[in-house]
C-alpha positions as CSV (number, residue, x, y, z in Angstrom):
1,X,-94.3,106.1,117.4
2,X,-97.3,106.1,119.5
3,X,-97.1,109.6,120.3
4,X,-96.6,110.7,116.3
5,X,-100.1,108.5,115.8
6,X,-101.5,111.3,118.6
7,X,-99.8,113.7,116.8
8,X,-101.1,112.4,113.4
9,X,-104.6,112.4,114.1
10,X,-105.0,115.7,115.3
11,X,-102.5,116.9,112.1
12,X,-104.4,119.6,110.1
13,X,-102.3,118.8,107.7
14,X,-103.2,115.1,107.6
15,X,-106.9,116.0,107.2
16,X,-105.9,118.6,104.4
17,X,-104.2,116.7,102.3
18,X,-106.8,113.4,103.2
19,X,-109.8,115.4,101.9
20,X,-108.0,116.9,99.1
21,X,-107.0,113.3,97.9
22,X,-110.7,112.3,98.3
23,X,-111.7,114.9,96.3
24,X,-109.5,114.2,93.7
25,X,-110.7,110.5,93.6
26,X,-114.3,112.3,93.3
27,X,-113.3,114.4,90.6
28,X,-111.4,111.5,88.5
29,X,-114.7,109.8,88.4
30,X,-117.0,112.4,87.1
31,X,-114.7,113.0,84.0
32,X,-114.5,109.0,83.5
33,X,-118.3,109.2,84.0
34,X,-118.7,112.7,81.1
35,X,-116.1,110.3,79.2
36,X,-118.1,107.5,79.3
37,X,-121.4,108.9,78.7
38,X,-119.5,111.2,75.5
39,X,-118.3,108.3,73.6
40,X,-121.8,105.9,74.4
41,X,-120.4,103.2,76.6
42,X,-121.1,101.7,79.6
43,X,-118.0,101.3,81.3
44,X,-114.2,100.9,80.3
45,X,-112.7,97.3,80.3
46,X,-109.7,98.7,81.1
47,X,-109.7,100.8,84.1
48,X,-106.7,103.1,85.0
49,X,-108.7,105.5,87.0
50,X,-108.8,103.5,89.9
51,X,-104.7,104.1,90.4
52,X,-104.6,107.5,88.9
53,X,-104.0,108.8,92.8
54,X,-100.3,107.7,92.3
55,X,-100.1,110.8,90.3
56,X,-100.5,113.1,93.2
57,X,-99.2,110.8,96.2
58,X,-95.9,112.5,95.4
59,X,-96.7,116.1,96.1
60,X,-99.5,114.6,99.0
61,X,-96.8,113.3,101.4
62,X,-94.1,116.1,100.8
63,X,-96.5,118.8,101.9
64,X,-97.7,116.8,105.0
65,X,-93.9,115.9,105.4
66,X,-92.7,119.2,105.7
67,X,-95.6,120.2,107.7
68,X,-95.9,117.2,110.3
69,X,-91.6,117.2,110.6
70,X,-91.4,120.9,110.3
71,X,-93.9,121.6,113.2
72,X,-92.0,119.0,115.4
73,X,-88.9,121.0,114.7
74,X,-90.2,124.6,115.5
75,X,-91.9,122.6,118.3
76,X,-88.2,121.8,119.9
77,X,-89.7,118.4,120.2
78,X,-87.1,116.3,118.4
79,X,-84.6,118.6,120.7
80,X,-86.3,117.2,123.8
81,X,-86.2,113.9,122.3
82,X,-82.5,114.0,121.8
83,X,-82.1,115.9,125.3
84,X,-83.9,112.1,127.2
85,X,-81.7,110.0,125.3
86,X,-83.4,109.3,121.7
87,X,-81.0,108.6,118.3
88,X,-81.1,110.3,115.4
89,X,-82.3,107.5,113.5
90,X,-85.1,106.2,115.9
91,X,-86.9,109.6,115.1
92,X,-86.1,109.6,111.5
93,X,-87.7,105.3,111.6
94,X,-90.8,106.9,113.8
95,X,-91.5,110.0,111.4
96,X,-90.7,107.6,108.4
97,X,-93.5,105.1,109.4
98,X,-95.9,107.6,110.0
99,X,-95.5,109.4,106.6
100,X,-95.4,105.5,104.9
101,X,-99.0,105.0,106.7
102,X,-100.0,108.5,106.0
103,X,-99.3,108.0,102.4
104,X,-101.2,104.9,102.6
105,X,-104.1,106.5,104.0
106,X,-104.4,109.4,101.3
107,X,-104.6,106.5,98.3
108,X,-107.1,104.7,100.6
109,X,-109.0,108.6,100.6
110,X,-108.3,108.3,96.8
111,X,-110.2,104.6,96.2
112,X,-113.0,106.1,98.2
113,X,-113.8,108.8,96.7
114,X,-113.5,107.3,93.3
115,X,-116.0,104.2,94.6
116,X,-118.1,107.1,96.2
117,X,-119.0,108.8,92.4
118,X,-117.4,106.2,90.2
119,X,-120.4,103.0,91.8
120,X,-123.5,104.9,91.5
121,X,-123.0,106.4,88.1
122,X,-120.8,103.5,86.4
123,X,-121.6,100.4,88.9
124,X,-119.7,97.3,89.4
125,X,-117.4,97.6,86.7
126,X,-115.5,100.5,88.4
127,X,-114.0,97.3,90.6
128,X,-114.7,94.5,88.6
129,X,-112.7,96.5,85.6
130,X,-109.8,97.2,87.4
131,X,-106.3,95.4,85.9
132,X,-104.8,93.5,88.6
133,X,-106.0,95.1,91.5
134,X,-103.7,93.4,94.1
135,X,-100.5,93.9,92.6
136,X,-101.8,97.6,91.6
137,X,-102.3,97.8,95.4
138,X,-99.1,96.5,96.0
139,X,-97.2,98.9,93.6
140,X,-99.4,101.7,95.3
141,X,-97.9,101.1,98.9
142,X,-94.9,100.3,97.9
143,X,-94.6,104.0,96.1
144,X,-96.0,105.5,99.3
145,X,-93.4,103.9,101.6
146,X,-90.7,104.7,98.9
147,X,-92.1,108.6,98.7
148,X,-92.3,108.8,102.4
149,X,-88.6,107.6,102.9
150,X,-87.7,110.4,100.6
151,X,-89.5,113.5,101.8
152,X,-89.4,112.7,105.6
153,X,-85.5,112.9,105.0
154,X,-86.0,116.2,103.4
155,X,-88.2,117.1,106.4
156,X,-85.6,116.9,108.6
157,X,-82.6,117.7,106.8
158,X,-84.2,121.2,106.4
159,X,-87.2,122.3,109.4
160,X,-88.3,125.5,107.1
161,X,-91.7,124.2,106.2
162,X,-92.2,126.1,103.3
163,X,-88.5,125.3,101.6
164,X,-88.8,121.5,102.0
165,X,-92.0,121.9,100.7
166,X,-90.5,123.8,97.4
167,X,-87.7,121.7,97.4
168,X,-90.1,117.9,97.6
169,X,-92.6,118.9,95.2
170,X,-89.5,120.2,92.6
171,X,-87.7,116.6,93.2
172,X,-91.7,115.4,92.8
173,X,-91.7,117.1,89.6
174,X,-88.8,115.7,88.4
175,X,-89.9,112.0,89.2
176,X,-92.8,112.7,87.5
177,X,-91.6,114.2,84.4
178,X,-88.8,111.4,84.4
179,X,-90.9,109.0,85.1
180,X,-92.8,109.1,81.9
181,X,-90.0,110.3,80.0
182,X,-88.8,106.9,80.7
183,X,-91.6,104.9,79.9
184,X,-92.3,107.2,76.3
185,X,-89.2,105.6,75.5
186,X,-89.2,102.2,76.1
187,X,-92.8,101.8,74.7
188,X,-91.7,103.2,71.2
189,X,-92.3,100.7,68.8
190,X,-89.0,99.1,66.7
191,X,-90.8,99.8,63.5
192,X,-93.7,102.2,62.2
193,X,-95.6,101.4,59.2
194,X,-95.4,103.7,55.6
195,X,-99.0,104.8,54.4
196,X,-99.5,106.0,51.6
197,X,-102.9,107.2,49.9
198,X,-104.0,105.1,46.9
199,X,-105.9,105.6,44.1
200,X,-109.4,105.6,45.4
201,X,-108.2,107.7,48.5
202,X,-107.9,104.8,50.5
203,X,-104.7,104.7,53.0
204,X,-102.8,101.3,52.5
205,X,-99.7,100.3,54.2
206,X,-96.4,99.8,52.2
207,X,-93.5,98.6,54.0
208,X,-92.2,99.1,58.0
209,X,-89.7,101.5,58.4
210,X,-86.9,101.3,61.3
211,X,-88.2,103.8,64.4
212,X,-85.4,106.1,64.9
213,X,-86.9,106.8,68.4
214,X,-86.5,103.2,69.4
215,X,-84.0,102.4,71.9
216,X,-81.5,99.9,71.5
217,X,-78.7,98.2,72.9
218,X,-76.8,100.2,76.1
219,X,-79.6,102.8,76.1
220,X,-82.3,100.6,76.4
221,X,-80.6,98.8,79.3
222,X,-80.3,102.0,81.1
223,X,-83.7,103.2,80.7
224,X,-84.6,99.5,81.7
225,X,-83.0,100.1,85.1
């Protein structure tokens, strides 16, 4: 492990991705900023911004996966490492914990960026507005390790950089696209409300209707889990 944190710090790869996860913490909070300052208020009660790196963690850690692994591989270093006696699965645990910390370290690149832009224009409220900010911290590690665990398999299952990187960012996609497939679905309301337009063109409310999209029973246990 200690020679992968050598390894890690002079990763280009790591620095890429770092800056590029920086800059998209930047670039959240200038649109939250134009959104603020479009609609006239001074700052959101509410604040999913701050946690909006989640969305690219997934494609962060398979591209410095493929590149940190794949780099070992062409290297022939996990070769010498077999060659004095290493396992398998102590090099899979040292590359694993790396990518867990790297991923780590990009959302960390993330809240700094966004408290770099979002404190000067918006102020206090870009921390003080934040929805449970240690279990959203919590949840954000937790993805990282979970990510890492996936795409430093894929890293080393295949050492072609660029077709582990196709093949993590597809199975990113897919989590992604899942992901809020899922969550569409269990926040669909049971009923919806019929409006109708009365007399003086006003819009009243006549009765709830059953949502067919709702989902019930079996289904909803399945999307549940």
């Amino acid at each position: 492990i200690s020679a992968n944190f050598f390894r890690l710090w002079r990763s280009k790869s790591f620095w890429f991705v770092t800056f590029a996860m920086f800059a998209w913490g930047a670039t959240a909070y200038t649109f939250f900023h134009i959104n603020a300052t479009n609609m006239g208020i001074e700052g959101a009660q509410h604040n999913s911004y701050f946690f909006n790196g989640i969305l690219c963690l997934g494609p962060a850690i398979t591209v410095f996966s493929s590149f940190f692994v794949g780099s070992e591989c062409g290297d022939g270093m996990i070769r010498n490492k077999l060659t004095v006696g290493y396992s398998r699965q102590s090099i899979y645990m040292s590359n694993f914990v790396i990518a867990a910390i790297a991923g780590i370290l990009f959302m960390t690149a993330y809240w700094m960026g966004a408290m770099l832009i979002g404190l000067p224009t918006e102020g206090i409220i870009v921390l003080t507005g934040v929805q449970k900010p240690i279990q959203g911290i919590l949840c954000s590690c937790m993805v990282a390790v979970v990510y890492a665990s996936i795409y430093c398999f894929i890293a080393m299952a295949d050492s072609n950089k660029m077709r582990s990187t196709v093949t993590g960012l597809g199975i990113a996609l897919f989590l992604f696209v899942g992901g809020f497939a899922t969550l569409n679905g269990l926040n669909q309301p049971e009923y919806t409300y019929h409006m109708v337009i009365n007399e003086n063109g006003e819009y009243e409310i006549k009765g709830k209707v059953p949502n067919s999209k709702y989902l019930r029973g079996t289904e909803r246990f399945i999307y549940e889990c």
